[in-house]
Each structure stands twice: as C-alpha cells, then as structure tokens.
mmCIF file as gemmi writes it, N, C-alpha and C atoms, coordinates in Angstrom:
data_model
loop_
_atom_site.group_PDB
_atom_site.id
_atom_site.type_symbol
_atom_site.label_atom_id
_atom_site.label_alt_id
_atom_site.label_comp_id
_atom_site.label_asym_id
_atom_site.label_entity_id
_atom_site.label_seq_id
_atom_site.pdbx_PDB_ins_code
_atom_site.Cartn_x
_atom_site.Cartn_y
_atom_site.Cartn_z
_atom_site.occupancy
_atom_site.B_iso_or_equiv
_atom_site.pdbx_formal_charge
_atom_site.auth_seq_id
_atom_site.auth_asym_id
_atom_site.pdbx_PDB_model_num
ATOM 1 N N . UNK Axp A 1 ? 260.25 64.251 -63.099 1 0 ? 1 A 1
ATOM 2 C CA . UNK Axp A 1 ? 259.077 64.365 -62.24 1 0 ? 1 A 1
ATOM 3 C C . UNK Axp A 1 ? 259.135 65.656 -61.432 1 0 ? 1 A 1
ATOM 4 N N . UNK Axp A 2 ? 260.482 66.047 -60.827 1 0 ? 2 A 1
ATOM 5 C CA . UNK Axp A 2 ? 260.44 67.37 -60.337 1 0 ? 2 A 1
ATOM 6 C C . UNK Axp A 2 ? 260.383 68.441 -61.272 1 0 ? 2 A 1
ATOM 7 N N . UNK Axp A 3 ? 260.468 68.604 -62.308 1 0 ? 3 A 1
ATOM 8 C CA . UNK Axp A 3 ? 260.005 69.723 -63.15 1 0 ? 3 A 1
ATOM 9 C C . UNK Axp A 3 ? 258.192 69.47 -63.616 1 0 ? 3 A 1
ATOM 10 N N . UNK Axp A 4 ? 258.081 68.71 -63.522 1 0 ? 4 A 1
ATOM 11 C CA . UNK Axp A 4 ? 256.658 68.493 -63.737 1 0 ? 4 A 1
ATOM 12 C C . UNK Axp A 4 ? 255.777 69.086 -62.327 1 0 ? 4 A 1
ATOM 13 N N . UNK Axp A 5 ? 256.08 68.71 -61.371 1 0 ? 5 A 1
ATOM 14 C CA . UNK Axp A 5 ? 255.658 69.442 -59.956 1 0 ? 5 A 1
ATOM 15 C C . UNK Axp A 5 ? 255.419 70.411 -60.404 1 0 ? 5 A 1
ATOM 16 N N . UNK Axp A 6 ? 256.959 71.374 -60.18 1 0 ? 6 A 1
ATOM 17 C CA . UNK Axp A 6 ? 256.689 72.43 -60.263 1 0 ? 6 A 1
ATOM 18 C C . UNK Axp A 6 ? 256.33 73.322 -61.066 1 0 ? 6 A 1
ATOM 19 N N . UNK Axp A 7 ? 255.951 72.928 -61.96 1 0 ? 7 A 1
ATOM 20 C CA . UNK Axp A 7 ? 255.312 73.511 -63.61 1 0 ? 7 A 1
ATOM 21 C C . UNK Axp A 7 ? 253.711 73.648 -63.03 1 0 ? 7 A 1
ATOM 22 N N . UNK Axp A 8 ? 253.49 72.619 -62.395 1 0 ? 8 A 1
ATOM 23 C CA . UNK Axp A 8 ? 252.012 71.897 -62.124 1 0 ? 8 A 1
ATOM 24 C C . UNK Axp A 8 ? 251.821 73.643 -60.439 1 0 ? 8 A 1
ATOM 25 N N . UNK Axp A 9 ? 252.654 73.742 -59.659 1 0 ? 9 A 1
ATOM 26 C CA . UNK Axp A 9 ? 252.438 74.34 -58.733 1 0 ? 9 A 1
ATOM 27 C C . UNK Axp A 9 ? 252.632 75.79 -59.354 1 0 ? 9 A 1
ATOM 28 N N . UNK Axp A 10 ? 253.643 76.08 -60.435 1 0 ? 10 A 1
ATOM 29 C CA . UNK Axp A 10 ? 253.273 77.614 -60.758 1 0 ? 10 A 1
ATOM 30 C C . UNK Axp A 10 ? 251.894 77.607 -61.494 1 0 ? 10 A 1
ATOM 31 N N . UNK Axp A 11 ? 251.795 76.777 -61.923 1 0 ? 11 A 1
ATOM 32 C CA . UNK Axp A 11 ? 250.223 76.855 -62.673 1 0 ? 11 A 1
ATOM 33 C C . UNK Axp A 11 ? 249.129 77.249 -61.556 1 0 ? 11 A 1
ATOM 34 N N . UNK Axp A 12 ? 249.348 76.225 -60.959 1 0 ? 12 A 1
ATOM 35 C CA . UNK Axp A 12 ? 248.481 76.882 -59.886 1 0 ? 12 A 1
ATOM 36 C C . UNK Axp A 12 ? 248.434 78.146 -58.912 1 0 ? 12 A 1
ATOM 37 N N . UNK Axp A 13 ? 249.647 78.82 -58.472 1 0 ? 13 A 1
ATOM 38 C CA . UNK Axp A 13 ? 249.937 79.833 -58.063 1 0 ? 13 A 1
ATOM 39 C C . UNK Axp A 13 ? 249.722 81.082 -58.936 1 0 ? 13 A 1
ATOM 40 N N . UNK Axp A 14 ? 250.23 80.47 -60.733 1 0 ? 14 A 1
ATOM 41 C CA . UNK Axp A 14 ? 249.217 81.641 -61.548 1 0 ? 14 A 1
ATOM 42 C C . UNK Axp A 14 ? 247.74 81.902 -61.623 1 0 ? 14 A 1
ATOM 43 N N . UNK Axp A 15 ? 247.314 81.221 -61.73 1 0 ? 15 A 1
ATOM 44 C CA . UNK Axp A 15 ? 245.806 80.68 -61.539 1 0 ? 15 A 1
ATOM 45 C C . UNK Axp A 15 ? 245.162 81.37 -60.529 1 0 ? 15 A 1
ATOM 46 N N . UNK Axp A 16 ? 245.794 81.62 -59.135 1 0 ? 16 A 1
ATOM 47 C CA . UNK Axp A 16 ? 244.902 81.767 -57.719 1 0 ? 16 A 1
ATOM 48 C C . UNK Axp A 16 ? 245.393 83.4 -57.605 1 0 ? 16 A 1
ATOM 49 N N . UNK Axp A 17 ? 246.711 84.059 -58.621 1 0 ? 17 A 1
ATOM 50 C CA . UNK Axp A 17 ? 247.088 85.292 -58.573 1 0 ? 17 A 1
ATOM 51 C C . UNK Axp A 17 ? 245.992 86.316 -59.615 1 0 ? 17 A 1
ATOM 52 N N . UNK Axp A 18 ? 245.701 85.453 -60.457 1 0 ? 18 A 1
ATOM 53 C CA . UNK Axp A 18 ? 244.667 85.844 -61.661 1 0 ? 18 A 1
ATOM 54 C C . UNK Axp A 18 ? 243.113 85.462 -60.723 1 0 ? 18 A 1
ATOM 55 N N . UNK Axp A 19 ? 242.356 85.156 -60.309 1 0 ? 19 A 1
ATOM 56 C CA . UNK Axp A 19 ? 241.117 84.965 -59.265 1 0 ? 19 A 1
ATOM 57 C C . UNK Axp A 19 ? 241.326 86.165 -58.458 1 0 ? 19 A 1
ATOM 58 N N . UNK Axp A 20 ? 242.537 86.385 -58.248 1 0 ? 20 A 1
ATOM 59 C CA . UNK Axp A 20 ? 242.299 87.127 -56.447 1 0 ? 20 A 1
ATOM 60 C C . UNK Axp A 20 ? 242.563 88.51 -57.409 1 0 ? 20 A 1
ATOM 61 N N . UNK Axp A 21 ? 243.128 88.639 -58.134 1 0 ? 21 A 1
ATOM 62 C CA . UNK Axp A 21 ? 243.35 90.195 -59.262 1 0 ? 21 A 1
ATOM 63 C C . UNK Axp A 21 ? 241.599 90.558 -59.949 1 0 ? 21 A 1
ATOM 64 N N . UNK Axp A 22 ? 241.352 89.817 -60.036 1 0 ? 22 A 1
ATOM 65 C CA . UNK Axp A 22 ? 239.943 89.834 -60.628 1 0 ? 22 A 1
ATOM 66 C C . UNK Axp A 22 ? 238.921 89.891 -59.658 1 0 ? 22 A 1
ATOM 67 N N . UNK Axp A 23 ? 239.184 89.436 -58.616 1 0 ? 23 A 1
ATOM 68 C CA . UNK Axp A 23 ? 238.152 90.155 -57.569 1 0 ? 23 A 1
ATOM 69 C C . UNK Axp A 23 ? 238.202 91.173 -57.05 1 0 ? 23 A 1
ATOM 70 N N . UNK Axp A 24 ? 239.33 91.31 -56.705 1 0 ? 24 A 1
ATOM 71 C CA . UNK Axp A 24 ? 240.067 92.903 -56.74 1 0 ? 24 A 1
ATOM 72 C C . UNK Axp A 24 ? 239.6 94.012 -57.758 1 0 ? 24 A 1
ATOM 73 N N . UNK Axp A 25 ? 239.67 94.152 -58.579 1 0 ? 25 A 1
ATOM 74 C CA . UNK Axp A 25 ? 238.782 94.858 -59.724 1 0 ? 25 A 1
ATOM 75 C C . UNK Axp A 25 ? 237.789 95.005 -59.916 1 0 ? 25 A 1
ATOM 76 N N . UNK Axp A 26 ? 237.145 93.993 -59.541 1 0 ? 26 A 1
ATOM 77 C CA . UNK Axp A 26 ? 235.584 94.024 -59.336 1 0 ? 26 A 1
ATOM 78 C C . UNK Axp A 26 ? 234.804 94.736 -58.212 1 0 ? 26 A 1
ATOM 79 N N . UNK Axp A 27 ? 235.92 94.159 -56.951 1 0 ? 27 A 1
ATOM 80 C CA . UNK Axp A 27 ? 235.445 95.284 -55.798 1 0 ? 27 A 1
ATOM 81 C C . UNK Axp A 27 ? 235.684 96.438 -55.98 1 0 ? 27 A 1
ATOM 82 N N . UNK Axp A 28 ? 237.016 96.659 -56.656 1 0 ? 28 A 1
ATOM 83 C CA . UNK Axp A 28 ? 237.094 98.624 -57.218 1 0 ? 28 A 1
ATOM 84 C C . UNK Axp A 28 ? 235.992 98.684 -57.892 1 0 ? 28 A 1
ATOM 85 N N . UNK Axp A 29 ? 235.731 98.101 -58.828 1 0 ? 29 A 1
ATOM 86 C CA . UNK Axp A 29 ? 234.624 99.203 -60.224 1 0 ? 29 A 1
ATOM 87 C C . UNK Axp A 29 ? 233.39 99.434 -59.444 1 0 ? 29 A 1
ATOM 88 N N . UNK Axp A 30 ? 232.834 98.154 -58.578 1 0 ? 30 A 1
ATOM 89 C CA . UNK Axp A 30 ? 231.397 98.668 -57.413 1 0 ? 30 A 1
ATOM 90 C C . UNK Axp A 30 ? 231.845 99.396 -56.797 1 0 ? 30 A 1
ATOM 91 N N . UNK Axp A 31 ? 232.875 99.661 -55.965 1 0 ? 31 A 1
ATOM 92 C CA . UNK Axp A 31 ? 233.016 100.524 -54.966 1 0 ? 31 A 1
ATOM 93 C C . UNK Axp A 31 ? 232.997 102.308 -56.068 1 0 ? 31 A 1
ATOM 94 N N . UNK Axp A 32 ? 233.664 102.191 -57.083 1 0 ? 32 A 1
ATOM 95 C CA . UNK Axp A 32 ? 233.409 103.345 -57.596 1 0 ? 32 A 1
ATOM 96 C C . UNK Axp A 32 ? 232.13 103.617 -58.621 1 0 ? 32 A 1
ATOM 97 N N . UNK Axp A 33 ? 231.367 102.903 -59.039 1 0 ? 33 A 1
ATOM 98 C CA . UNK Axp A 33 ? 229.744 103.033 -59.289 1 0 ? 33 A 1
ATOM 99 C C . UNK Axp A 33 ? 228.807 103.585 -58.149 1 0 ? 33 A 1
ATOM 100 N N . UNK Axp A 34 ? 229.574 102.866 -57.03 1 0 ? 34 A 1
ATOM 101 C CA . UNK Axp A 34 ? 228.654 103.364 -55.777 1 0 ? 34 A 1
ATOM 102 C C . UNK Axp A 34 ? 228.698 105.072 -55.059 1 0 ? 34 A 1
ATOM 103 N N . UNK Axp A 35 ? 230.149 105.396 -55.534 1 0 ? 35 A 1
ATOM 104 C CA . UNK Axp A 35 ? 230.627 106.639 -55.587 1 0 ? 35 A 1
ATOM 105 C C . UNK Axp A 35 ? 230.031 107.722 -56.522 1 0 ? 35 A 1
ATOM 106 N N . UNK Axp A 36 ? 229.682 107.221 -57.138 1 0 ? 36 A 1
ATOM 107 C CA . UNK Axp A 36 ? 229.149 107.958 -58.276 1 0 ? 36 A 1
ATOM 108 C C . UNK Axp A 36 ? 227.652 108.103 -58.066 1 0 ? 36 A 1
ATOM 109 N N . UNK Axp A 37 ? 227.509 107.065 -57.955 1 0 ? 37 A 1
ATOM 110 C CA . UNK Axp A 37 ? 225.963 107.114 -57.819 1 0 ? 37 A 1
ATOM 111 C C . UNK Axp A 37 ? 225.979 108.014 -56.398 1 0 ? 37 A 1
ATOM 112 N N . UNK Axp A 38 ? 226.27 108.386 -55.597 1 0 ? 38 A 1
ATOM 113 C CA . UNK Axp A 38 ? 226.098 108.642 -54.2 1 0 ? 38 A 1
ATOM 114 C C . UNK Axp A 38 ? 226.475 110.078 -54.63 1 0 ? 38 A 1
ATOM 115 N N . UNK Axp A 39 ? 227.226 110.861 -55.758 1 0 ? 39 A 1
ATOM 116 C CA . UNK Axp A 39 ? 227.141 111.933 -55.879 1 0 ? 39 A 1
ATOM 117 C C . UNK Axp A 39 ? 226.13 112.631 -56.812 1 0 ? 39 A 1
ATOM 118 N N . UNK Axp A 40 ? 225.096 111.596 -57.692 1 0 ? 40 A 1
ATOM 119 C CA . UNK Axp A 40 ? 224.037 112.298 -58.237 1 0 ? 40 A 1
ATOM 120 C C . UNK Axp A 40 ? 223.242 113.035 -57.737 1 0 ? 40 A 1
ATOM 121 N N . UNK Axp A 41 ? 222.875 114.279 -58.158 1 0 ? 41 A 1
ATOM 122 C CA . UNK Axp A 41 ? 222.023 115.418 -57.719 1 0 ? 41 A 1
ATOM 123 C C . UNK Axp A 41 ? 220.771 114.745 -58.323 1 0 ? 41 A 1
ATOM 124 N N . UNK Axp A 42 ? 219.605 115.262 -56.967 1 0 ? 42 A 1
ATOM 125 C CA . UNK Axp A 42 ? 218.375 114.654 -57.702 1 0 ? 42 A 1
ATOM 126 C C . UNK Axp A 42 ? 217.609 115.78 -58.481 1 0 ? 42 A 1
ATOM 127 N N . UNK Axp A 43 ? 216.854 115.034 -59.046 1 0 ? 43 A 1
ATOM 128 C CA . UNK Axp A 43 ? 215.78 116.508 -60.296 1 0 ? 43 A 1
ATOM 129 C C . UNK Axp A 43 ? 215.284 116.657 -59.959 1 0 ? 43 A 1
ATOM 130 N N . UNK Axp A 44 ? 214.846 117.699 -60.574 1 0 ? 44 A 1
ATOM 131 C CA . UNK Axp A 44 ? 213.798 118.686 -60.011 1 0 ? 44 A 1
ATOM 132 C C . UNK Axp A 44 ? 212.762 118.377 -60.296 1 0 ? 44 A 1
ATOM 133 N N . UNK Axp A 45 ? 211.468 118.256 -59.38 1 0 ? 45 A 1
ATOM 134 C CA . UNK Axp A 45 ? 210.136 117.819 -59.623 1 0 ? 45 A 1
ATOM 135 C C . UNK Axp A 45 ? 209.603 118.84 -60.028 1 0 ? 45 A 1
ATOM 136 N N . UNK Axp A 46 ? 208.533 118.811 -61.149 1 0 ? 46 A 1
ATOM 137 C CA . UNK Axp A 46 ? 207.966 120.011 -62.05 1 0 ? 46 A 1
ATOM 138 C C . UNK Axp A 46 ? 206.37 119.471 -61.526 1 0 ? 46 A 1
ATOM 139 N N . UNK Axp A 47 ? 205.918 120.715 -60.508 1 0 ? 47 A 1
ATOM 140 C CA . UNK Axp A 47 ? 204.212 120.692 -60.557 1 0 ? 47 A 1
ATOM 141 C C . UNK Axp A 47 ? 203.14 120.794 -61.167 1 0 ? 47 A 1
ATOM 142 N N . UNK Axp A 48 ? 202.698 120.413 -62.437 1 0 ? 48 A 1
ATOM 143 C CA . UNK Axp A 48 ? 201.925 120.573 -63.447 1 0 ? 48 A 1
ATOM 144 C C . UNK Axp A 48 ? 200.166 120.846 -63.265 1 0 ? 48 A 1
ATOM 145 N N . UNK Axp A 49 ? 200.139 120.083 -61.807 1 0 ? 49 A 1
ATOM 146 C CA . UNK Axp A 49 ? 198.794 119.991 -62.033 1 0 ? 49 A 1
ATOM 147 C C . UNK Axp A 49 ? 197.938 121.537 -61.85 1 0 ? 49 A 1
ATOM 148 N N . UNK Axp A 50 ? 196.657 121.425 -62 1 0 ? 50 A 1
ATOM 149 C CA . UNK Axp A 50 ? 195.857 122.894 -61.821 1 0 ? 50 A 1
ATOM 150 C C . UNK Axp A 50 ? 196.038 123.046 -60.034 1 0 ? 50 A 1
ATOM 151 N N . UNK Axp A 51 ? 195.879 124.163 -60.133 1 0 ? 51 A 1
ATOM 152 C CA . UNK Axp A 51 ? 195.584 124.547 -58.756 1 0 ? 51 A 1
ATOM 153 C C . UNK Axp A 51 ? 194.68 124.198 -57.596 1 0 ? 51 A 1
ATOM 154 N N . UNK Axp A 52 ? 194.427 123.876 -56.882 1 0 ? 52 A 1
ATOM 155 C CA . UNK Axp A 52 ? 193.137 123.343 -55.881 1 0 ? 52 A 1
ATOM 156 C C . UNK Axp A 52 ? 192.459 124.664 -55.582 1 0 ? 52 A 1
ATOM 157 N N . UNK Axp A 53 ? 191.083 124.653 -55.13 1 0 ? 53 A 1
ATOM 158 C CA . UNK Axp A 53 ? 190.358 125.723 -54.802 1 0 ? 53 A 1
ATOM 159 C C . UNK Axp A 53 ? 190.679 126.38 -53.045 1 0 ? 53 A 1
ATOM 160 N N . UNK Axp A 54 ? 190.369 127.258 -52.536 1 0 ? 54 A 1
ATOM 161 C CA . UNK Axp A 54 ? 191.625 127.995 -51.497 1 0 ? 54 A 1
ATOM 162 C C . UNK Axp A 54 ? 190.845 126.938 -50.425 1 0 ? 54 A 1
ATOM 163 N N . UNK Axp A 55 ? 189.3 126.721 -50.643 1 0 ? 55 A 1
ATOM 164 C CA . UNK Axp A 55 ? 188.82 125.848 -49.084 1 0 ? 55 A 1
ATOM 165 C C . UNK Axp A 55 ? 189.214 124.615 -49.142 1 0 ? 55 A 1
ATOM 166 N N . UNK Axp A 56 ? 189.521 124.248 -50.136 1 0 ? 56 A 1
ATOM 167 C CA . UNK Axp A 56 ? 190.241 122.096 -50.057 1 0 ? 56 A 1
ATOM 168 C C . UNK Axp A 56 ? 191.569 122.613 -49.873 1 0 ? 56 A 1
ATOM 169 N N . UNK Axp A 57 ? 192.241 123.008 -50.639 1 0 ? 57 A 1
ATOM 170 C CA . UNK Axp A 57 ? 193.55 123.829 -50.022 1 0 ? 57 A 1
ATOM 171 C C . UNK Axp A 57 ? 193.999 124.128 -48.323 1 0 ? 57 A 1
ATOM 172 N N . UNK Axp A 58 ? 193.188 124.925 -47.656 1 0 ? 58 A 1
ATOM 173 C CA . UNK Axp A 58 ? 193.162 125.08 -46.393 1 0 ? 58 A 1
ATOM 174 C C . UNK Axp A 58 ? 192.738 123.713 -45.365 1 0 ? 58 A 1
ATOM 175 N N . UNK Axp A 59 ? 191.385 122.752 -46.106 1 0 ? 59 A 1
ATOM 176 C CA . UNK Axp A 59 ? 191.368 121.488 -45.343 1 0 ? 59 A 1
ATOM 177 C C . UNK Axp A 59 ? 191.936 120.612 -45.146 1 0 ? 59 A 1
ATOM 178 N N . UNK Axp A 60 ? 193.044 120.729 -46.59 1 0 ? 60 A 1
ATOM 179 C CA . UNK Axp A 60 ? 193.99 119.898 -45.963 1 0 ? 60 A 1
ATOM 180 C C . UNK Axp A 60 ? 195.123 119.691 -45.868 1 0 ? 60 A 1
ATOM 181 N N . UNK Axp A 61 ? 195.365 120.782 -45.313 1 0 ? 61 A 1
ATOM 182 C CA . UNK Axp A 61 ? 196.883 121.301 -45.115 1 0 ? 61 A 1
ATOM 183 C C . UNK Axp A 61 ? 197.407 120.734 -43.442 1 0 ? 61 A 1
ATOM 184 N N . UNK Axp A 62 ? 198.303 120.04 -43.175 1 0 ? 62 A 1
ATOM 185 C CA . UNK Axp A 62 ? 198.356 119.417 -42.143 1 0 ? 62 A 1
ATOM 186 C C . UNK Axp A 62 ? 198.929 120.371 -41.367 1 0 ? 62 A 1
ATOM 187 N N . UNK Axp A 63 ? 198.953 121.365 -41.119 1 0 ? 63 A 1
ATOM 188 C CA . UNK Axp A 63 ? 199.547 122.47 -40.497 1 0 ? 63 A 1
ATOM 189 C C . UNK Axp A 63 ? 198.876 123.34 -39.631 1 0 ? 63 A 1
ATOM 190 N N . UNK Axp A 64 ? 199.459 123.708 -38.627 1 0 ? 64 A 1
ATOM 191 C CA . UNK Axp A 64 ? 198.254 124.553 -37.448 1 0 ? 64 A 1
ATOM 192 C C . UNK Axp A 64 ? 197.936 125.982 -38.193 1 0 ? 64 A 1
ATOM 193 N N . UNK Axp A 65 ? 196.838 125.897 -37.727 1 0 ? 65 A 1
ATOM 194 C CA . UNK Axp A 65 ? 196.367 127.464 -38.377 1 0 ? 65 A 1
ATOM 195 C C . UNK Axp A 65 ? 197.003 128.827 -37.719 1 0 ? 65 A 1
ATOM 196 N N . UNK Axp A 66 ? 197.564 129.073 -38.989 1 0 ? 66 A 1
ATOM 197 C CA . UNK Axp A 66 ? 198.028 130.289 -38.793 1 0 ? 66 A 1
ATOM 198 C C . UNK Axp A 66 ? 196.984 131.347 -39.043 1 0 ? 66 A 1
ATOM 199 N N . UNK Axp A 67 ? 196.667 131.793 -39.317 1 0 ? 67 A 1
ATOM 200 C CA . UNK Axp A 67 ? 195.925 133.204 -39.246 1 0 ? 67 A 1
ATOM 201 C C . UNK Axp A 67 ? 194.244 132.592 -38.497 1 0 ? 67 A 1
C-alpha cells in the first residue's frame, strides 16, 4: 500500500510539473508574438485619388489662413 501512495503522489506531482511547464510556454510564445508585433513598421499609404480643385482644396483645409 505504501508503494502504491507514492506511485499515486509522483503521478500527481508529474502531472502539476507538466500544467505549470505548459503554461509557462504559452506565456513565453504571447509574450514574444506581442514583441514582434510591437516592432512592425507600418506601410506606407499610397494616394491615388485625382486631385481636388485649388477652391474645395482651400475650403477645407482646417488650417488658419496663411497667405
């Protein structure tokens, strides 16, 4: 019966060493996705559209008039 215990308690002590290793890993790989992601450069926005005419241009430019 005492080898049965303790067969029964390393089982369990393997068990709760394998859970807590695996959460552990898991918090590394997010913590380094999040790293990564936090060093992406953003792209470059490309302006395609036509030009506006210079008086809608000037109306609505939220900016004090300069000249």
């Amino acid at each position: 019966m005492k080898t049965k215990n303790r067969l029964i308690a390393l089982t369990v002590a393997i068990a709760v060493n394998a859970a807590a290793l695996a959460a552990l890993h898991i918090a590394m790989v997010e913590g380094t996705e999040r790293a990564l992601a936090a060093n992406v450069e953003a792209e470059y926005v490309v302006d395609t559209a036509p030009r506006a005419p210079a008086d809608i241009a000037r109306s609505n430019c939220p900016a004090p008039k300069a000249l």
